[in-house]
C-alpha positions as CSV (number, residue, x, y, z in Angstrom):
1,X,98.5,108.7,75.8
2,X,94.9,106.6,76.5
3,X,92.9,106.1,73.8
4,X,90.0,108.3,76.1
5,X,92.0,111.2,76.7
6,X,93.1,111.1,72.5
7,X,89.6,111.1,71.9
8,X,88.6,113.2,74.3
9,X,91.5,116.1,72.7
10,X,90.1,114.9,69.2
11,X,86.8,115.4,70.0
12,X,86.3,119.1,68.9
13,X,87.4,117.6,65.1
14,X,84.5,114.8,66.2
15,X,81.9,117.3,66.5
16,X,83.1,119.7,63.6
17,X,82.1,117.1,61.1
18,X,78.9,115.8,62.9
19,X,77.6,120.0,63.1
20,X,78.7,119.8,59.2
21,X,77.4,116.7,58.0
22,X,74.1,117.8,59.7
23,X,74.5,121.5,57.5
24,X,75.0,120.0,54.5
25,X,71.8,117.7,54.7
26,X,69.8,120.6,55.9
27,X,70.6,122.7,53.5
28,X,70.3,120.6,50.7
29,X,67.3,119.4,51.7
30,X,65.5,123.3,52.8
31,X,62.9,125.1,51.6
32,X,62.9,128.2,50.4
33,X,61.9,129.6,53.0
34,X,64.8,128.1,55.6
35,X,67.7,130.3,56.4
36,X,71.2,128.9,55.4
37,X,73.3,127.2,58.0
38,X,76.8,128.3,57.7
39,X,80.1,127.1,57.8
40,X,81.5,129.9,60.0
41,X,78.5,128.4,62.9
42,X,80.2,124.6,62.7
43,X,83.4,126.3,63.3
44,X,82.3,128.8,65.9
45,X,80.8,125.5,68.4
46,X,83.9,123.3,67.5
47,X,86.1,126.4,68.4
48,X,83.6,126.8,72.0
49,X,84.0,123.1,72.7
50,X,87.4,122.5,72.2
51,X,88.3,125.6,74.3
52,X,85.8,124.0,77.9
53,X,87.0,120.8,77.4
54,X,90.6,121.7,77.8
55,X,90.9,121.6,81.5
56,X,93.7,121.7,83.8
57,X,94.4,125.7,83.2
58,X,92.3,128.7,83.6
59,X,89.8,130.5,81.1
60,X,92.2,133.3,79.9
61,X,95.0,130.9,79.3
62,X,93.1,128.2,77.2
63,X,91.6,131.6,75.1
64,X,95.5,132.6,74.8
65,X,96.1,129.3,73.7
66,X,93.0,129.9,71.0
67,X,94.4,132.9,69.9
68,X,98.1,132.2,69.4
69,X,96.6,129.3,67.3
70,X,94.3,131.8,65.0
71,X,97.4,134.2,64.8
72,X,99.9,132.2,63.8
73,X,102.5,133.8,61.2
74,X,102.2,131.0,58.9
75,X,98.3,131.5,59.2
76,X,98.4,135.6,58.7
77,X,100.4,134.9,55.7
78,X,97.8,132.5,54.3
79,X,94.9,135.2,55.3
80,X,96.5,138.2,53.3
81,X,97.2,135.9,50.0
82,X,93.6,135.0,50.8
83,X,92.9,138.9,50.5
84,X,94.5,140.0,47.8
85,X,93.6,136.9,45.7
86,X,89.7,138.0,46.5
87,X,90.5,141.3,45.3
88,X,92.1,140.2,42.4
89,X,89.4,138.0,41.1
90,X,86.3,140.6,41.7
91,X,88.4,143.1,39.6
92,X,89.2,140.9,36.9
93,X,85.6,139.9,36.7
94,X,84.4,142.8,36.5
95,X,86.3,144.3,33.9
96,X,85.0,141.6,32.0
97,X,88.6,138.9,31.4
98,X,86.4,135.6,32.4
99,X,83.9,136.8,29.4
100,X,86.7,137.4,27.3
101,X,88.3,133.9,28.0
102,X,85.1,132.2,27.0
103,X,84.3,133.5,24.1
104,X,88.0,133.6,22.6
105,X,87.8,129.8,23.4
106,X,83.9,129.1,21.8
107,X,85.1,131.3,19.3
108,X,88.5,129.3,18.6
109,X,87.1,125.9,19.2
110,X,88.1,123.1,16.5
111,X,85.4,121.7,14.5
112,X,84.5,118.0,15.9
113,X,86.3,119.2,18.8
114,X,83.5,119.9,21.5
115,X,84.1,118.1,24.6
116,X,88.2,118.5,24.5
117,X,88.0,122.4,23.4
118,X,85.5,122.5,26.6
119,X,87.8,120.8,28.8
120,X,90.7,122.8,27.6
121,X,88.5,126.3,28.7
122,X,87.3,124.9,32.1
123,X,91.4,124.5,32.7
124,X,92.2,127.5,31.4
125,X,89.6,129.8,32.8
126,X,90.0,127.7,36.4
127,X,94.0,128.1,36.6
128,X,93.4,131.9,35.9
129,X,90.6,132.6,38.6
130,X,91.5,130.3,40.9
131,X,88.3,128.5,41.6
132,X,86.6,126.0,40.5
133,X,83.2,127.7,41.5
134,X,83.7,130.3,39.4
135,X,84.5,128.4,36.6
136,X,81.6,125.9,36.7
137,X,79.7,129.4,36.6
138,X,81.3,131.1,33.8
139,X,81.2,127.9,31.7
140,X,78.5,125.4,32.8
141,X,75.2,127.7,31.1
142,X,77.4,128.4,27.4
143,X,78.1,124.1,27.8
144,X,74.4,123.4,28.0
145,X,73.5,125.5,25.7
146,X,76.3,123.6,23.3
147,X,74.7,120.4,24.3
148,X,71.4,121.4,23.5
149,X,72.2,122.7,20.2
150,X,73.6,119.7,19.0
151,X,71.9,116.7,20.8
152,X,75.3,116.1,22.5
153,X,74.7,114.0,26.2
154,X,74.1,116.8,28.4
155,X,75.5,115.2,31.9
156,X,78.4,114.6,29.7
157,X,79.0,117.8,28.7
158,X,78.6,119.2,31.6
159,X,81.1,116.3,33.6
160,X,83.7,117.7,31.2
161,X,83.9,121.7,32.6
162,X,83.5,120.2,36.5
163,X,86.2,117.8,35.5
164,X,88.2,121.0,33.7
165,X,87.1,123.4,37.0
166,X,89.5,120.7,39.7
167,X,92.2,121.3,37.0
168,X,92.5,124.7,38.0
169,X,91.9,124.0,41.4
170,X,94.4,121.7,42.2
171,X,97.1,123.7,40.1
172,X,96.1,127.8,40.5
173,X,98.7,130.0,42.4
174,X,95.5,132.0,43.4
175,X,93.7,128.5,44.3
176,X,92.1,128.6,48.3
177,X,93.5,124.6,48.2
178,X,97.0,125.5,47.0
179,X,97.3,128.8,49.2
180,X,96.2,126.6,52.0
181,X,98.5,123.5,51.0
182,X,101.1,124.9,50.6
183,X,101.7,127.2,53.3
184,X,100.7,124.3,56.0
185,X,103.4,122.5,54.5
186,X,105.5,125.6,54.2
187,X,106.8,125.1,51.1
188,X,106.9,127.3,47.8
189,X,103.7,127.4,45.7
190,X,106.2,127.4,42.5
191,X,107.9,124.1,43.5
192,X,104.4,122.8,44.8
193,X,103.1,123.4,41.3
194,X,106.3,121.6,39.5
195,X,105.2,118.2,41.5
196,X,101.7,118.9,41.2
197,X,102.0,119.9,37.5
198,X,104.3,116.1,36.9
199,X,101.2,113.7,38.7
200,X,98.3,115.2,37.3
201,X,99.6,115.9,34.0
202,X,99.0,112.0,32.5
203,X,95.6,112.0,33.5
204,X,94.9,115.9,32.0
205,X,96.6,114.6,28.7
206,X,94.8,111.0,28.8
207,X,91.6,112.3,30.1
208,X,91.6,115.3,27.1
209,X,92.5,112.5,24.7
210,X,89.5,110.3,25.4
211,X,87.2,113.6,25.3
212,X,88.1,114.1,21.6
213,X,87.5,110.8,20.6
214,X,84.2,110.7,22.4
215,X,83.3,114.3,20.4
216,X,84.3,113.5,16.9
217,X,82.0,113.7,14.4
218,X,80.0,116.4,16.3
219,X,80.4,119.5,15.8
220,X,79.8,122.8,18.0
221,X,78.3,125.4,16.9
222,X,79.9,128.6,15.3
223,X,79.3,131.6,17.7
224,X,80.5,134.8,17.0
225,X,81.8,136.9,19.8
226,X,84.2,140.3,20.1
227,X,86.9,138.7,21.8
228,X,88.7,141.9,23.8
229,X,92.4,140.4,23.9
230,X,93.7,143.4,26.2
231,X,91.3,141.9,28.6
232,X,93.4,138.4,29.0
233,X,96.2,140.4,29.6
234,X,95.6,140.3,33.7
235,X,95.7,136.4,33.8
236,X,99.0,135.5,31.6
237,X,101.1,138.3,33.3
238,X,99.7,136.5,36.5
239,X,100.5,133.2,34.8
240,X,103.8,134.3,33.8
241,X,105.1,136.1,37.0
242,X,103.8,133.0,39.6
243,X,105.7,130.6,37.3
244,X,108.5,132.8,37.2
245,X,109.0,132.4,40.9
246,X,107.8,136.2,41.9
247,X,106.3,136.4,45.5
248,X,102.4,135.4,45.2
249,X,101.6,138.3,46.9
250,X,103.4,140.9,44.5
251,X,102.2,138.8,42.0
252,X,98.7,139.3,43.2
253,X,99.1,142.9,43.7
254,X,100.6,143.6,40.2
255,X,97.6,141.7,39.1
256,X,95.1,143.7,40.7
257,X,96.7,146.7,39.5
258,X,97.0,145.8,35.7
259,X,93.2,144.8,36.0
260,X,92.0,148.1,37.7
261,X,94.5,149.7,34.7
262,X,93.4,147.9,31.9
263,X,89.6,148.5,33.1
264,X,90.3,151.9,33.3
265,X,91.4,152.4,29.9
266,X,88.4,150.8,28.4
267,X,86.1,152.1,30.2
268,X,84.8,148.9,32.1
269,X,85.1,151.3,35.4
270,X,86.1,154.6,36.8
271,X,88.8,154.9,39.6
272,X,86.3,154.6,42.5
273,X,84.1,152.1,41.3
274,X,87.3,149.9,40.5
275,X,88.3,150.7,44.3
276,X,84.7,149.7,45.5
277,X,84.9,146.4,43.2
278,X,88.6,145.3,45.3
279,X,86.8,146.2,48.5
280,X,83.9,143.6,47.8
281,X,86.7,141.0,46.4
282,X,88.1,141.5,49.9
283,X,84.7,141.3,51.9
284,X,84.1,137.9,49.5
285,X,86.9,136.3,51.1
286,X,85.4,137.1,54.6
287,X,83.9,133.7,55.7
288,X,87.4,131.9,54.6
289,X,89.3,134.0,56.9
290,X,87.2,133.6,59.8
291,X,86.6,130.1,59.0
292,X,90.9,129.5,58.6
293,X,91.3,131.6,61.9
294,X,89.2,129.5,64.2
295,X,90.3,126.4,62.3
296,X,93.8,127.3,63.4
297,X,92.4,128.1,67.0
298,X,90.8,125.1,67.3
299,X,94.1,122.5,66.1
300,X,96.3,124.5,68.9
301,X,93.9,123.8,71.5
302,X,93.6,120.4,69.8
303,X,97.2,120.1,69.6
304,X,97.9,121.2,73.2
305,X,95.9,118.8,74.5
306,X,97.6,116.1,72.8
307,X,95.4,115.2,70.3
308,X,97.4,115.6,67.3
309,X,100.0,113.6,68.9
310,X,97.7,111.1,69.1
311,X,96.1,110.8,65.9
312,X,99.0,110.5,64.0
313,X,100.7,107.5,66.2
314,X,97.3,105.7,65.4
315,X,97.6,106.8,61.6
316,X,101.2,105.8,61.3
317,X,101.5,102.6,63.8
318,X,101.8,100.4,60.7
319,X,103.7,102.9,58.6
320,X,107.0,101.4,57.8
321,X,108.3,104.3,55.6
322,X,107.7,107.4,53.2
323,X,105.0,105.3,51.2
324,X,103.1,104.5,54.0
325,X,103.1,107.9,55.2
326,X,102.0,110.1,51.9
327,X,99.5,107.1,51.5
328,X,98.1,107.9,55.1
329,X,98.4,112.2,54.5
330,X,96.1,111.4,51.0
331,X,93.4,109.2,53.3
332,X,93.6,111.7,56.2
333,X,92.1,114.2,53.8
334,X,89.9,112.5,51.7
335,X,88.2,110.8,54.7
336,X,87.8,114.4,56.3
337,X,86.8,115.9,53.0
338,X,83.8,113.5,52.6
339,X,83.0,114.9,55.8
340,X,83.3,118.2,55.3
341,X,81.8,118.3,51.3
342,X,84.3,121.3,51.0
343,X,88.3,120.6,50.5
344,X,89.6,123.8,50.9
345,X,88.2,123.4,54.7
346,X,89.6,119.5,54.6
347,X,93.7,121.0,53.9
348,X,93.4,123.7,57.1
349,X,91.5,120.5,58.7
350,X,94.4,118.3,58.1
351,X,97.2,120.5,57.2
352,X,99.3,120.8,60.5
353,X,98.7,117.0,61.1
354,X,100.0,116.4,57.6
355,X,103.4,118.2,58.3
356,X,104.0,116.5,61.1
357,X,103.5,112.7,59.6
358,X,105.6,113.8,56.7
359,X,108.4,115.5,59.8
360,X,108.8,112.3,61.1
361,X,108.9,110.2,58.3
362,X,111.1,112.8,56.0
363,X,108.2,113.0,53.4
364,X,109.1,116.3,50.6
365,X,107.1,119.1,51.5
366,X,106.3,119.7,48.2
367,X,104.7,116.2,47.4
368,X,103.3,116.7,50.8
369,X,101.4,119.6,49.5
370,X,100.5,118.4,46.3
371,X,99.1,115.1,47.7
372,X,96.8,116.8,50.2
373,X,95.5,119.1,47.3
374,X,95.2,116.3,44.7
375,X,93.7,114.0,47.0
376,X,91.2,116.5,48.1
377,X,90.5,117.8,44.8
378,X,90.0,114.1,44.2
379,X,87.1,113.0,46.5
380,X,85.5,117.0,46.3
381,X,85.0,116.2,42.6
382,X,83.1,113.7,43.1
383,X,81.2,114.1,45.9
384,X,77.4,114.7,44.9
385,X,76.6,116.7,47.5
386,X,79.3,119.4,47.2
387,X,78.5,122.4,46.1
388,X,80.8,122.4,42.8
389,X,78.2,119.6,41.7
390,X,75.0,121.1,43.1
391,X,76.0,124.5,41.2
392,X,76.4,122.5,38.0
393,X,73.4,120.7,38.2
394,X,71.2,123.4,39.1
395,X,72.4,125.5,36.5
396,X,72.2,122.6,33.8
397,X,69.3,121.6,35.3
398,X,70.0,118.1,35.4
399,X,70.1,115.5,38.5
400,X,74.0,115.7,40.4
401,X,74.0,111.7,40.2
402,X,73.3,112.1,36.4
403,X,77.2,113.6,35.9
404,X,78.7,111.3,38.4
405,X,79.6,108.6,35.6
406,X,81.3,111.2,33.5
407,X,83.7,112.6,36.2
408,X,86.8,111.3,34.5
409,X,89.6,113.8,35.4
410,X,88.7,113.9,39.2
411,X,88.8,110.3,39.3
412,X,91.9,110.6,36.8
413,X,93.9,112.8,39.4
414,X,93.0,110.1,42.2
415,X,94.6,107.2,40.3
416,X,97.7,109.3,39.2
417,X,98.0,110.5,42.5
418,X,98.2,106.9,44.2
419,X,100.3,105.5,41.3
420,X,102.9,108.7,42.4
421,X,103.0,107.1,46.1
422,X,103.0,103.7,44.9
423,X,105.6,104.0,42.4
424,X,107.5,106.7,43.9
425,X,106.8,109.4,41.9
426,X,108.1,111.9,40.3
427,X,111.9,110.5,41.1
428,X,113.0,113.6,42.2
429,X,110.9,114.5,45.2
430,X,110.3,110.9,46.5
């Protein structure tokens, strides 16, 4: 294929991360007044381009063409796990297990243990709910108050739960990276998470270890809270039953069940409100699933026209074997994550191109999937402009470059994740 006509079949991707380089920088820099300018738009002109500039066949066909794309099995799988994950979140909120996670851990925390007991409950809280949003949330406003207290570096402290928030990110069964890694490189989230768990794992350990000697001596301050145990419950048995190798979607549904029963019993809602609390857990997720739908859309038309045939002979003309091709799936996303400031979006981006580099060259699936989410998890964390950092620093009130020094388990997971290509690690999928 001619470099113009590869260009011209890549150029919907082209104008997807002009249309949202150009959203992020407005909407960073807004007033108050200014509407937002959303994701779902970037996708909605991509998805319009790419169907006109794929000539040589009518209107209804290049729209079939669309649509077999956004309805792909693989894709409807991703979209209900999406679902149910939404649902299973709101109701756990609600019933009050991410306030019950913090305080057991503030509660528990080791004397002249501050930053690693922090870390520990950004990883803990992030595994459990899945996102790293929701963790820099929960976390960030009880760590600056921590900092305060105690005249403890502020940015610092509040590096450590951002750092903490990618661990559950890049590891959650309910994660939107994982869900999305793992079921473009159709493998099993349980054996994605073994190779995933055996990269990261140094830097988590390493990283944790130079947190406590960078807290000792200083001491946090003893807070007294009614830790309600029963309310944990929901996350361990979703731990427990994900690790176990059950289905993530009865996992997710047995989850959202326990919660609405547990939140039943005490009290935290009645059956109808519990009901109306999945139904906005659902509607959450809404934007993600129209955004994965025209994503997938948009890479068939892409994909038809040849474009994803020619990207990767252009990202693999000097690849000579497996480690040239996991190194080119980890810059493939990272380079579109900068872009896109959002790596959940970077994965369904990249995902289908992934597979096939990794096809060819007989790359595992499974470190397939865990370098696109490490790698992405990787760059997001330490991108300024994304929102995980934006949330942090407007809720710490402190300036985003101010934490960028202190980001030491995203860059952690970037180094470990190379040094697993380089060296051919872990052994057993390489």
């Amino acid at each position: 294929m001619s470099n113009k006509k590869g260009l011209l079949a890549l150029s919907p991707l082209f104008l997807l991360i002009v249309l949202i380089l150009f959203f992020t920088v407005y909407s960073v820099n807004k007033g108050d007044d200014e509407p937002n300018l959303s994701l779902t738009v970037a996708f909605l002109i991509a998805s319009t381009y790419a169907v006109i500039i794929s000539g040589g066949m009518p209107v209804h066909k290049r729209i079939e063409i669309y649509s077999r794309g956004a309805g792909a099995s693989n894709l409807m799988l991703m979209l209900w796990i999406y679902v149910l994950a939404g649902a299973f979140a709101a109701s756990a909120k609600s019933m009050g297990a991410i306030d019950a996670t913090v305080n057991a851990v503030v509660d528990y925390m080791p004397p002249g243990l501050l930053l690693p007991g922090l870390f520990l409950a950004a990883c803990f809280v992030s595994v459990s709910i899945g996102t790293s949003v929701g963790t820099i949330v929960a976390l960030v406003p009880i760590a600056a108050g921590i900092a305060t207290s105690t005249h403890f570096n502020l940015p610092l402290t509040v590096a450590v739960i951002v750092g903490g928030a990618y661990f559950g990110d890049n590891l959650s069964f309910i994660s939107d990276t994982t869900v999305v890694a793992t079921q473009t490189q159709q493998c099993a989230m349980k054996d994605k998470f073994r190779v995933n768990f055996l990269i990261v794992m140094p830097a988590a350990v390493i990283v944790l270890l130079l947190y406590a000697f960078m807290s000792a001596g200083i001491s946090a301050p003893r807070i007294t809270h009614a830790v309600s145990w029963i309310k944990l419950v929901p996350y361990v048995a979703v731990l427990i039953t994900a690790v176990a190798g059950m289905n993530v979607m009865a996992v997710l549904t047995f989850g959202i069940v326990l919660c609405g029963v547990i939140g039943m019993a005490c009290g935290d809602y009645s059956l109808t409100s519990w009901l109306a609390v999945v139904g906005d857990g659902v509607l959450g997720m809404g934007e993600l699933v129209i955004i994965a739908m025209m994503a997938g859309g948009m890479l068939e038309i892409i994909r038809q026209s040849g474009g994803i045939d020619f990207i990767i002979s252009k990202i693999t003309s000097r690849v000579k074997g497996k480690r040239g091709a996991e190194l080119s799936i980890g810059c493939l996303v990272s380079l579109v994550n900068i872009c896109t400031a959002n790596n959940t979006v970077a994965i369904l981006t990249v995902g289908s191109i992934a597979k096939k580099i990794s096809d060819r060259y007989g790359v595992d699936n499974r470190k397939a999937a865990s370098i696109l989410d490490t790698f992405s998890c990787f760059v997001q964390g330490l991108l300024p402009y994304g929102v995980q950092m934006l949330l942090a620093a407007g809720l710490s009130k402190v300036n985003p470059m101010s934490i960028m020094p202190y980001l030491y388990y995203p860059l952690a997971i970037g180094i470990a994740a190379t040094l697993a290509i380089l060296l051919r690690l872990p052994k057993r999928y390489s």
